[in-house]
TORDREN-525608 format. One line per field, with one value per residue (C-alpha): residue number from 1; residue in three letters; z, x, y. Coordinates in pm, whole numbers, plus 50000, padded with zeros to 5 digits. Each point is the difference from the previous one (the first is absolute). Layout:
<recs>
num <- [NUM_...];
residuo <- [Ala_...];
zz <- [Z_...];
xx <- [X_...];
yy <- [Y_...];
</recs>
This chain:
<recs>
num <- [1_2_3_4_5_6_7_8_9_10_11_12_13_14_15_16_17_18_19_20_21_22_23_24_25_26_27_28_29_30_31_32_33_34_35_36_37_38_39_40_41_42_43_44_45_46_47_48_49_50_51_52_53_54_55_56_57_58_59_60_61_62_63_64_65_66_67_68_69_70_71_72_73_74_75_76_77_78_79_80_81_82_83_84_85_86_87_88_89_90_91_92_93_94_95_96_97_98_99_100_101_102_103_104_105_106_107_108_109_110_111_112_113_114_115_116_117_118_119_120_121_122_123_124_125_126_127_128_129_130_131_132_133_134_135_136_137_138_139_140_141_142_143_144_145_146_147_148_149_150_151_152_153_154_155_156_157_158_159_160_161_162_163_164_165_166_167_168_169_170_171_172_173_174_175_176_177_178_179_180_181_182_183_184_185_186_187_188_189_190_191_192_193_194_195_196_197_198_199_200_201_202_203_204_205_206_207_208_209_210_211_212_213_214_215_216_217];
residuo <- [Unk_Unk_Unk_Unk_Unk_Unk_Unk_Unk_Unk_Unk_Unk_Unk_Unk_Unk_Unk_Unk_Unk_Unk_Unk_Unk_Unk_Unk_Unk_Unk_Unk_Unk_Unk_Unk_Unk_Unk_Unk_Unk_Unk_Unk_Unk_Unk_Unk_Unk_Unk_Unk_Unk_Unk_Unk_Unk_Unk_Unk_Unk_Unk_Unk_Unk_Unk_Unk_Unk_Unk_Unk_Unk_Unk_Unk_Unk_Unk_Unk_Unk_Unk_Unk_Unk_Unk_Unk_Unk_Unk_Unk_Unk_Unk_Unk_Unk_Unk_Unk_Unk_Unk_Unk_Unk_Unk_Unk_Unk_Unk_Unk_Unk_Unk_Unk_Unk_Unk_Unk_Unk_Unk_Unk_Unk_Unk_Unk_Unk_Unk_Unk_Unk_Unk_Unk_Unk_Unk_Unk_Unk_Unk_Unk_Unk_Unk_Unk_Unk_Unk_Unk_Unk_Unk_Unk_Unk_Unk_Unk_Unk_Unk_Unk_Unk_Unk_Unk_Unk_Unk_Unk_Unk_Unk_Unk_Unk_Unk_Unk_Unk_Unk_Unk_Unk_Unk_Unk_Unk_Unk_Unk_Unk_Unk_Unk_Unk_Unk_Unk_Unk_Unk_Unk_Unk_Unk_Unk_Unk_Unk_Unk_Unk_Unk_Unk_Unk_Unk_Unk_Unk_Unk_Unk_Unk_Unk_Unk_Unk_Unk_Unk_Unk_Unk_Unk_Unk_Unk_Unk_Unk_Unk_Unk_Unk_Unk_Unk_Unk_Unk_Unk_Unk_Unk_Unk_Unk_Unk_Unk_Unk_Unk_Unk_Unk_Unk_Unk_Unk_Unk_Unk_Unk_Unk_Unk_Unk_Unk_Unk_Unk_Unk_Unk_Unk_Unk_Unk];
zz <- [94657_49771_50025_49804_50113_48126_50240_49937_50342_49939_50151_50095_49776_50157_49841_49866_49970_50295_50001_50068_49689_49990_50168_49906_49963_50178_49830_49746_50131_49863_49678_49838_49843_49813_50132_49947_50225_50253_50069_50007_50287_50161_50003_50151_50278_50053_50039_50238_50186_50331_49973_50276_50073_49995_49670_49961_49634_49971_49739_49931_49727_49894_49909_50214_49880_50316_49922_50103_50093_50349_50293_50122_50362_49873_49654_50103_49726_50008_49687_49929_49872_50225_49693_49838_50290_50064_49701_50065_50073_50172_50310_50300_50141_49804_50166_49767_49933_49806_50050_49842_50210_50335_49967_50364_50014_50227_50156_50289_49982_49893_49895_49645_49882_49681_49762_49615_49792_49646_49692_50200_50113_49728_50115_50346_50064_50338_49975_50274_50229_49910_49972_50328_50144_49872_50141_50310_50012_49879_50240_50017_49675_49804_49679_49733_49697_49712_49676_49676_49614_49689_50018_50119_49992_49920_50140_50352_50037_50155_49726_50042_49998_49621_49953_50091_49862_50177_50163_50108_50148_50196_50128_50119_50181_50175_50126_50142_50206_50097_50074_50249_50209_50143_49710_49934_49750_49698_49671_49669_49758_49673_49971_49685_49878_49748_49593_49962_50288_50154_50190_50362_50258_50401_50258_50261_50428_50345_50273_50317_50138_50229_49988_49708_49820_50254_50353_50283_50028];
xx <- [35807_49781_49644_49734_49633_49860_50292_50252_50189_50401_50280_50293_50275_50368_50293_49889_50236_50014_49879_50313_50130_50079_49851_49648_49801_49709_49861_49848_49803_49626_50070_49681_49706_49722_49657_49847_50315_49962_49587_50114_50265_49731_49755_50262_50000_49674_49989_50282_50029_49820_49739_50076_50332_50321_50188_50358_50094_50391_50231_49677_49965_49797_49697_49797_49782_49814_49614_49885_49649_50181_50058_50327_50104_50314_50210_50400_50259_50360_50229_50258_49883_49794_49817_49898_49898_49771_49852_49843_49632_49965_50292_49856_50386_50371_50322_50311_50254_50235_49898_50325_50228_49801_49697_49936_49663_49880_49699_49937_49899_49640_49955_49774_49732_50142_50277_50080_50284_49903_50229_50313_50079_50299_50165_50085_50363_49918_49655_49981_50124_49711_49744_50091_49938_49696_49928_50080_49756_49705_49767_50075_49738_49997_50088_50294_49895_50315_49904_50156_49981_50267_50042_50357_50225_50286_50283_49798_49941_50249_50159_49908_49637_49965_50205_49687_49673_49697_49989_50372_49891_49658_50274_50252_49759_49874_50337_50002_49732_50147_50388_49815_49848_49702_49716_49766_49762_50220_49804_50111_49726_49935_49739_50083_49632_49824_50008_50368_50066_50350_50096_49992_50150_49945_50160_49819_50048_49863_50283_50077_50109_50298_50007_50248_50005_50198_49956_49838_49704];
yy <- [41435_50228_49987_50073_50081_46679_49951_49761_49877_49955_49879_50255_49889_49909_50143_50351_50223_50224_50359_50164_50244_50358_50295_50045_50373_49980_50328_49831_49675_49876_49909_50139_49750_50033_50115_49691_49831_50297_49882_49659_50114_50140_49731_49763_50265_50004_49622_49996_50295_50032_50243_50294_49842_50197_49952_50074_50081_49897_50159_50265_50225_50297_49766_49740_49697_49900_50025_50409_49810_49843_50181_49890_50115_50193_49906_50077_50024_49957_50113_50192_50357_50186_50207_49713_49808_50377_49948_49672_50029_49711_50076_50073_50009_49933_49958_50087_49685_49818_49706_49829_50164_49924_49753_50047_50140_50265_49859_49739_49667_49920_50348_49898_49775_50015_50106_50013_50054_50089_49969_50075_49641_50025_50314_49851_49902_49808_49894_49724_50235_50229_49755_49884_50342_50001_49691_50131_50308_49809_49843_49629_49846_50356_49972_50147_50048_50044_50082_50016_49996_49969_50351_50093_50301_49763_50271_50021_49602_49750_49841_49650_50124_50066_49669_49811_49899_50054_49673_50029_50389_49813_49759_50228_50240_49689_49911_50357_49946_49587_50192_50244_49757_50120_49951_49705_49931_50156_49980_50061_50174_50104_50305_50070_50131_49801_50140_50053_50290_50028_49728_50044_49756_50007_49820_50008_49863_49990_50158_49799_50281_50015_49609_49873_49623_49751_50225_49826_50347];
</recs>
C-alpha cells in the first residue's frame, strides 16, 4: 500500500445479457461529464456519504468528487495505474489492481463506511463479483454509491452496455448488486441536473456485509 500524508425505485430486470465479453483495459475508466454533472456527483455524496467515515473509491482515477468541505477519516483508492491514482487529491491511500482479473479486494471485512464507483460501472467484466467484495468490506448498512452517465468510451465498455438504454443500464447495475447477494435497499436514480445537463444515473445500496440473500446469519 502507498500512502499519502427525484429517485425513481426499479426493479432488477431478469434476462439481461450477462457481463461476460472480451478483455477490458482498465487504463482508461471514468468516462468524463460535464461540470455541471460532476457537482451533481458530488452533492449525491454529500447526501450519502458518512461524514468522517472511511470511503473507499473503487476503479479510482486521477480526480475525486467527494465534497473537500468533509473530513473523512481516510479516502482509499483502488485502480490500476499507480501515477494516476498519485495524482488524485483526494487519496489518502491506493492499492494497485486489476480488478477484472482478480475482484478479490485487499481489505478485511467491515473495513469502510462507505464506497463509490464513479462512471466505471461499464468497464467491469465481472461486476457482481466486485460488488460483492465491496459488500464485504463495508460495514454492515454503509452504502455503494455507482454512478454513471451516457458518456461511454464504446471500445473500453462491455458490449452489451452500449446496447442498452438508460433504463435497461439502471436495470442491469441493479441486478449486479441482487447477483452478489449481500445488498439491500437497491435504488435506482436519476440525478440528471435540472436545465438540460448530462444525464447522470446512480444506483445506489446498503451492504449486509458478510451475510448474503437466503443464509441463515
Amino acid at each position: 500500500m502507498m500512502s499519502r500524508d427525484g429517485i425513481t425505485a426499479l426493479s432488477p430486470a431478469a434476462g439481461l445479457v450477462p457481463a461476460l465479453e472480451l478483455p477490458v483495459d482498465l487504463s482508461i475508466v471514468g468516462a468524463p461529464v460535464d461540470d455541471v454533472a460532476l457537482a451533481a456527483i458530488t452533492e449525491l455524496y454529500r447526501e450519502i456519504m458518512p461524514d468522517g467515515g472511511a470511503i473507499l473509491d473503487v476503479m479510482s482515477s486521477w480526480i475525486g468528487h467527494l465534497p473537500p468541505e468533509i473530513d473523512y477519516r481516510k479516502v482509499v483508492g483502488i485502480g490500476v495505474d499507480a501515477c494516476i491514482l498519485a495524482e488524485n487529491p483526494f487519496l489518502d491511500e491506493w492499492r494497485v489492481q486489476d480488478l477484472n482479473q482478480n475482484p478479490v479486494l485487499p481489505f478485511g471485512d467491515s473495513e469502510f463506511d462507505g464506497a463509490a464507483i464513479c462512471g466505471a460501472i461499464q468497464h467491469l467484466t465481472r461486476p457482481a463479483e466486485l460488488i460483492r467484495e465491496v459488500g464485504r468490506v463495508l460495514r454492515p448498512g454503509a452504502p455503494l454509491i455507482v454512478t454513471f452517465s451516457q458518456r461511454c468510451v464504446a471500445t473500453k465498455a462491455i458490449a452489451c452496455w452500449c446496447l442498452l438504454d438508460d433504463a435497461a443500464q439502471l436495470c442491469l447495475v441493479a441486478r449486479h448488486f441482487v447477483e452478489a447477494g449481500n445488498w439491500t435497499d437497491i435504488r435506482c436514480v436519476d440525478r440528471t441536473p435540472p436545465g438540460g445537463g448530462e444525464p447522470l444515473y446512480a444506483v445506489i445500496a446498503l451492504s449486509r456485509g458478510t451475510s448474503f440473500s437466503g443464509s441463515d446469519d
